[in-house]
C-alpha positions in Angstrom: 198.0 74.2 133.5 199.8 73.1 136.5 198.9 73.1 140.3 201.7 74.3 142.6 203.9 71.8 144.9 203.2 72.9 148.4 201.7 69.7 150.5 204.4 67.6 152.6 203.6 64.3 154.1 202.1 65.6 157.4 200.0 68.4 155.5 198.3 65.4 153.2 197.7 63.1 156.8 196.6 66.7 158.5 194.0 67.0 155.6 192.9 63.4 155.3 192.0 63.2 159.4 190.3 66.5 159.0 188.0 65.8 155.8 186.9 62.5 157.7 187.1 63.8 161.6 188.2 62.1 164.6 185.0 62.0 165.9 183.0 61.2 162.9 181.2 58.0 164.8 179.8 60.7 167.3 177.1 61.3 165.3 176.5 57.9 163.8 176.8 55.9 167.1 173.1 55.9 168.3 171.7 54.3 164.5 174.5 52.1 164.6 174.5 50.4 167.9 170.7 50.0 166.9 171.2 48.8 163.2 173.9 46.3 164.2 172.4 44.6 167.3 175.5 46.3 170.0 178.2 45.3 167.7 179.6 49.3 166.7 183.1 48.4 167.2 182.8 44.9 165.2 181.5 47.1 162.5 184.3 49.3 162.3 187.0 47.1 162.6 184.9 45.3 159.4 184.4 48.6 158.1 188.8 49.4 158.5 189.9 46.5 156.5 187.0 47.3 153.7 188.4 50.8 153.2 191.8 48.9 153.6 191.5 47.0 150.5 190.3 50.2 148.9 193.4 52.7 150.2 196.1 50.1 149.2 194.5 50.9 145.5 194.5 54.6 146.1 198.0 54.2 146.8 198.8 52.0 143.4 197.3 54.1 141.5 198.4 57.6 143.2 201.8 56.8 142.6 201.5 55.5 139.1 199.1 58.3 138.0 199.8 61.5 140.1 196.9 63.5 138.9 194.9 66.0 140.6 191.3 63.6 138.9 192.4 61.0 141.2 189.2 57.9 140.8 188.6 59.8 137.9 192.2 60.1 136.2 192.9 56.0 138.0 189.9 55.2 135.0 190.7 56.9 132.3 193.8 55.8 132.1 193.4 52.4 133.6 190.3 51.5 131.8 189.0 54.0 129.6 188.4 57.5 129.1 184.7 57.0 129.2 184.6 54.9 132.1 186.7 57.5 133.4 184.0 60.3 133.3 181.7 57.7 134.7 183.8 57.2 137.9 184.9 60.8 138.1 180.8 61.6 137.9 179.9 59.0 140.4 182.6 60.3 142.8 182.1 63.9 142.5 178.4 63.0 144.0 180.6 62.0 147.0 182.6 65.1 146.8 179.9 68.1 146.6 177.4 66.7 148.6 180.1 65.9 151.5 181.0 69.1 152.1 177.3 70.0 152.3 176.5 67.4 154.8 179.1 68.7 157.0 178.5 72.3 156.2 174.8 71.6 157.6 176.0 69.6 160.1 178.3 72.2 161.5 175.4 74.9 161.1 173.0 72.6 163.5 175.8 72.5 166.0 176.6 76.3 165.9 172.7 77.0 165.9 172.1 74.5 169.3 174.9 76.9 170.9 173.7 80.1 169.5 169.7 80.0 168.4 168.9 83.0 167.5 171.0 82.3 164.5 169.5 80.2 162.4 170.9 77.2 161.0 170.9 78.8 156.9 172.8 81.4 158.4 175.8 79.4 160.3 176.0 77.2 157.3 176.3 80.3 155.1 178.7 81.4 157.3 180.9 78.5 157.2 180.7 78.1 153.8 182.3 81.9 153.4 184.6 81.5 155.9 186.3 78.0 154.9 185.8 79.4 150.7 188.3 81.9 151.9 190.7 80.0 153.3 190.6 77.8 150.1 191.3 80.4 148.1 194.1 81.4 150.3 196.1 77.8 149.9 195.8 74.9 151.7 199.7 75.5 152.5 199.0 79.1 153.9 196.5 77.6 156.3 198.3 75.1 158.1 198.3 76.4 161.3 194.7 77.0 161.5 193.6 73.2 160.2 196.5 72.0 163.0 195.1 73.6 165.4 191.7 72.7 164.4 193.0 68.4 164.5 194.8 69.5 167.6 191.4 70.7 169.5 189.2 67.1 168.1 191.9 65.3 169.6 192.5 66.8 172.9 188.3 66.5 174.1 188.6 62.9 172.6 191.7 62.1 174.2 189.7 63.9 177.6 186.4 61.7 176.7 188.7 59.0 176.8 190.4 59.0 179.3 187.4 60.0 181.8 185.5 57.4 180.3 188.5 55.0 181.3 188.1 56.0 184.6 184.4 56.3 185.0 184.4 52.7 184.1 187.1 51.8 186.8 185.1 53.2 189.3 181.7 51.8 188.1 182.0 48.7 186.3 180.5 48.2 182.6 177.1 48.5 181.4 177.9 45.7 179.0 180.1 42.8 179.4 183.6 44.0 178.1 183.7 41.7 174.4 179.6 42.5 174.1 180.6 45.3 171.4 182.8 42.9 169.5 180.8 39.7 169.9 177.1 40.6 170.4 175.0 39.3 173.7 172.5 37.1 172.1 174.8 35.9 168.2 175.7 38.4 165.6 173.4 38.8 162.7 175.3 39.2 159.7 173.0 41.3 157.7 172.7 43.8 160.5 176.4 43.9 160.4 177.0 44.7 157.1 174.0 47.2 157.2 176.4 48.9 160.1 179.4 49.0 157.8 177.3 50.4 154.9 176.6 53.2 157.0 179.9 53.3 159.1 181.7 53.7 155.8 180.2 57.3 156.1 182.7 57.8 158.7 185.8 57.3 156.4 184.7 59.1 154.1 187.5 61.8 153.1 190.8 59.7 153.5 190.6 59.0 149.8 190.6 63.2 149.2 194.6 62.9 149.9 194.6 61.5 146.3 193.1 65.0 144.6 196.2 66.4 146.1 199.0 64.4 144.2 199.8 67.6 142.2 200.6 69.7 144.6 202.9 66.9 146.7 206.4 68.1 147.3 207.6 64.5 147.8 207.8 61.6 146.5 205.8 59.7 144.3 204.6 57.3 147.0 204.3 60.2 149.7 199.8 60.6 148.9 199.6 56.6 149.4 201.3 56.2 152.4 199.7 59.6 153.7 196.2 57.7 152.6 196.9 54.7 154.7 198.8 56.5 157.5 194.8 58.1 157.4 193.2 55.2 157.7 194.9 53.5 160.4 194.8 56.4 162.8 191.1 56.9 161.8 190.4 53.2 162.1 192.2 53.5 166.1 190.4 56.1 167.1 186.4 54.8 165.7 187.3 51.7 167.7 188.4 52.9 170.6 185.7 55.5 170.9 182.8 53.3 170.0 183.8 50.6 172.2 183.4 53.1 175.5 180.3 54.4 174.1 179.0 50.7 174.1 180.3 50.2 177.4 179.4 53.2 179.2 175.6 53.4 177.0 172.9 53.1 179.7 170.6 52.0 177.0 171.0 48.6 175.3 170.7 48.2 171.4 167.3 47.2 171.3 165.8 50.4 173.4 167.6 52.7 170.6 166.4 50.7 167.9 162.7 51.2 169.3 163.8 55.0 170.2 164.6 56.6 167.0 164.6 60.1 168.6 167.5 58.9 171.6 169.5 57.9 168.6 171.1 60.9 166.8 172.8 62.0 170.6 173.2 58.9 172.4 176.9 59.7 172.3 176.8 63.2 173.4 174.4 61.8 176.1 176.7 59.2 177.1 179.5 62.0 177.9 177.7 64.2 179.1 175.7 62.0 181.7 178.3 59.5 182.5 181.9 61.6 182.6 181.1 65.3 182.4 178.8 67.8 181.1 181.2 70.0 179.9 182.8 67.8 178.5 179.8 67.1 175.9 179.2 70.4 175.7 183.4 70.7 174.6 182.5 67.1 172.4 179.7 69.1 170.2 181.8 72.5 170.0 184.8 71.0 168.7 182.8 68.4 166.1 180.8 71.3 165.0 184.2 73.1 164.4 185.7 70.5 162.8 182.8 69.8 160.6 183.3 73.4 158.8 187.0 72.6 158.3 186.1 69.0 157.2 183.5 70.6 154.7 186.9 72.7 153.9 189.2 70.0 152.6 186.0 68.0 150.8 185.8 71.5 148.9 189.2 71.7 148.1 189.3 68.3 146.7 186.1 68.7 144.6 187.7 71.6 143.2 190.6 69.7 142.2 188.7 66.9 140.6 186.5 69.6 138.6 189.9 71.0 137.6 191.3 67.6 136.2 187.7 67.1 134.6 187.9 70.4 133.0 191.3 69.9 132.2 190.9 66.6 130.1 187.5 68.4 127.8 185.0 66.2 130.1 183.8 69.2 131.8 183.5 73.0 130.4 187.5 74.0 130.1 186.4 77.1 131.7 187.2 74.6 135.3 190.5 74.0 135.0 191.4 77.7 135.3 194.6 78.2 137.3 195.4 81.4 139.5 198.2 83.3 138.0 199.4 84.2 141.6 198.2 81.2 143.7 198.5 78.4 141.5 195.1 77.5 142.6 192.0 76.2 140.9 190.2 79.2 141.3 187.1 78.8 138.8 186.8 75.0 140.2 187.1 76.2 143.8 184.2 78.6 143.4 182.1 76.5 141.2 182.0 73.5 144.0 181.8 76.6 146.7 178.4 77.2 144.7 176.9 73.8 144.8 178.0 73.7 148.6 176.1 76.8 149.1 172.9 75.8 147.4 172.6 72.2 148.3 173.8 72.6 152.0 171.6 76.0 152.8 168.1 74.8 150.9 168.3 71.6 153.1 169.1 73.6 156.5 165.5 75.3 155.1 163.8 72.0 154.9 162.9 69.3 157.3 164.7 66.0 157.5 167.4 68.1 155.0 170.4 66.7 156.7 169.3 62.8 156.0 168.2 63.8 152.5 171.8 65.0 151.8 173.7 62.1 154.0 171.3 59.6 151.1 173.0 60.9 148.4 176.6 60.6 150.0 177.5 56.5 150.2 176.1 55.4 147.1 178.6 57.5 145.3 181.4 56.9 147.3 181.2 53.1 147.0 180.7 52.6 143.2 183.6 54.9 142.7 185.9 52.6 145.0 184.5 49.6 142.8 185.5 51.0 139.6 189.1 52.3 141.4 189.6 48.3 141.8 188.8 48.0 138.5 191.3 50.4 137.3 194.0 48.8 139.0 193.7 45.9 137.4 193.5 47.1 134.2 196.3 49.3 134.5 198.8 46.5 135.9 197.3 43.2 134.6 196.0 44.5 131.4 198.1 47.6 129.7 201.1 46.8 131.6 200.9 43.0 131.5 202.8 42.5 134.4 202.6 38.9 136.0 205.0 38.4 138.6 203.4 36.5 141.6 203.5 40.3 143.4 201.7 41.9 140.8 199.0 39.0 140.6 198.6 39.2 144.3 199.0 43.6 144.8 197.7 44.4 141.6 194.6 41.4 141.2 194.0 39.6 144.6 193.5 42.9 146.6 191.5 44.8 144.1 189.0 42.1 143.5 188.9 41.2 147.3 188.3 44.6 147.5 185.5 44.8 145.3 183.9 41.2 146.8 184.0 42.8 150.5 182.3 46.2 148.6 179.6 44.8 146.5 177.6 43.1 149.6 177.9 46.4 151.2 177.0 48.3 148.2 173.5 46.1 148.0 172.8 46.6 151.7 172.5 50.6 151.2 169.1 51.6 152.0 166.7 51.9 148.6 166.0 55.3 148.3 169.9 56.0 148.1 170.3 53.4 145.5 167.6 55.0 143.5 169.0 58.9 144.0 172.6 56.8 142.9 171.1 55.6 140.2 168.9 59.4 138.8 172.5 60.8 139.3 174.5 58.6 137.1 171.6 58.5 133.7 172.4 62.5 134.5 175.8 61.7 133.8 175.2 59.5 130.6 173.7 62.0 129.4 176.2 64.7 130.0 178.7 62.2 128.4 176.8 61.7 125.2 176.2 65.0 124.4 180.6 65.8 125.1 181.2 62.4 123.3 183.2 64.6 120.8 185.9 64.9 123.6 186.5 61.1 124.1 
């Protein structure tokens, strides 16, 4: 049961800047300029070389392992194949509830443009519409996620660029390094409270590695895709947060004590400062790219519930393979379904979008942990290799990569730590009643 090769090097980059968006600190800029004390782009730049450490693993282990299980095929085989259900568990809470954030996400937007639809019904919508271009092939539909990359980055480039200009004309609203080096000192704990939720934002580079499968390249081609991701996201967080802090009439301290200013600060920002359509363009295009974002998340749960089906952790009935696409058909739908459920019963409940985004990090960060982990007990352990390169690629960077995660990990707010925790005794006990298949 084989995926089809189909995916060059620009289509894995393409997907990679669309599961995590361009624009993802739009939304996230208001909390964090209040959570970190004015530091946003400090937090990201911390919040780069932390997902740094964590892509130069993905791309170790993509190219040693190409499997479409990615964190959870990096475990089995570089730990073992329990610990491997454990991380493919933990991760797949990262990769269903995803898409579901930005499904909701992208139904809110559509609904501010258009309310007389309802928000269930724009989510439904984009859940259908992107479904079918899953089933389709990610390699039939590159034109359409192109064009889709193309539109974020023409209004950002535009919100740049004004911005820019604004600021020539008018001076800044905070001295130039404030955003990097604080006004009054730099509290550390409210920094790494910003990166725990500014991860969030990078969300979706580490999806390249679902698609080593279907690469028509090399080996190497889903690593280097996976950091090409990265630093181009990285870029772009900075250099959008740092206007934002610049051009933010409000100072950290009146968000912080104005929950309510927080969730549109940015659009605010654009809006008032450089041009109101312009914002207007700025919410459009994220709500937009949230649906397609909410696409490639889909596709890459789909893949890891084919390799988990594949491999007897899941029902085999997953890792069903289109006779004609070469697709994952029976995994495709079956994360289509949670999508639908999780992302529509929150638009029908209040405070549903931050119930979903809770579930998200926790997830996502335990399974980088364990991907360290995996490294070095592929390398260091199984393969005993102990040249000074390996000790320092395959042992300094993985633990340095779990010391610069663990602090993060701790500074997640509680009640995500406790929905982390419900969700993984769910998977122990999944595990111990289809112990017979490890």
């Amino acid at each position: 049961m084989a995926l089809v090769r189909s995916l060059r090097m620009r289509d894995l980059v393409i997907m990679g800047l669309l599961f995590i968006g361009p624009a993802a600190p739009v939304g996230l800029f208001g909390t964090l300029d209040a959570t970190s004390g004015g530091v946003v782009p400090l937090v990201y730049v911390i919040a780069t070389v932390v997902m740094g450490f964590t892509a130069w693993s993905y791309a170790l282990m993509s190219r040693a392992v190409p499997n479409a299980g990615a964190v959870y095929a990096y475990t089995r085989e570089g730990i073992t194949p329990r610990v491997g259900f454990i991380a493919g568990w933990i991760i797949l809470l990262d990769y269903l509830f995803i898409p579901a954030v930005a499904y909701l996400f992208s139904g809110i937007s559509l609904n501010a443009l258009v309310p007389a639809v309802p928000v269930w019904a724009w989510t439904l919508l984009a859940v259908v519409a992107t479904t079918a271009l899953n089933l389709t092939g990610l390699h039939k539909t590159r034109r359409v996620t192109m064009t889709v990359l193309i539109a974020e980055l023409i209004v950002l480039a535009l919100i740049l660029a004004g911005g820019l200009w604004v600021l020539w004309q008018q001076g800044f609203n905070r001295p130039l390094l404030a955003p990097f080096l604080g006004t009054e000192g730099i509290s550390s704990g409210a920094v790494l409270t910003g990166v725990s939720v500014a991860v969030l934002s990078y969300l979706g580079f580490d999806a390249i590695s679902t698609f080593a499968e279907e690469n028509q390249g090399s080996r190497n081609q889903p690593g280097r895709a996976t950091l090409w991701c990265l630093i181009l996201a990285g870029a772009l967080f900075v250099a959008q947060t740092w206007l934002g802090a610049l051009l933010s009439p409000w100072d950290s301290q009146t968000l912080a004590q104005q929950p309510e200013l927080q969730g549109k600060a940015y659009y605010v920002i654009v809006g008032d400062t450089i041009s109101p359509w312009l914002g207007d363009a700025l919410a459009f295009v994220k709500a937009l790219g949230a649906a397609f974002s909410a696409m490639v998340g889909q596709a890459a749960a789909g893949r890891l519930l084919f390799s988990m089906g594949r491999s007897g952790a899941l029902p085999g009935s997953l890792s069903q393979v289109g006779k004609r696409s070469g697709l994952p058909v029976t995994a495709l739908l079956a994360a289509a379904a949670v999508n639908t459920v999780l992302a529509v019963v929150a638009a029908s409940v209040d405070n549903g979008l931050s119930q979903l985004v809770s579930f998200v990090d926790v997830g996502a960060i335990c399974g980088f942990i364990l991907l360290h982990c995996s490294v070095i007990g592929l390398f260091l352990v199984k393969r005993r290799l102990r040249s000074l390169r390996a000790l320092l690629a395959c042992g300094l960077v993985p633990l340095l990569g779990i010391a610069v995660l663990t602090p993060v990990l701790f500074h997640i707010h509680t009640p995500a730590l406790a929905a982390g925790a419900l969700w993984l005794l769910v998977g122990l006990v999944v595990l111990w009643r289809r112990r017979a298949a490890f």
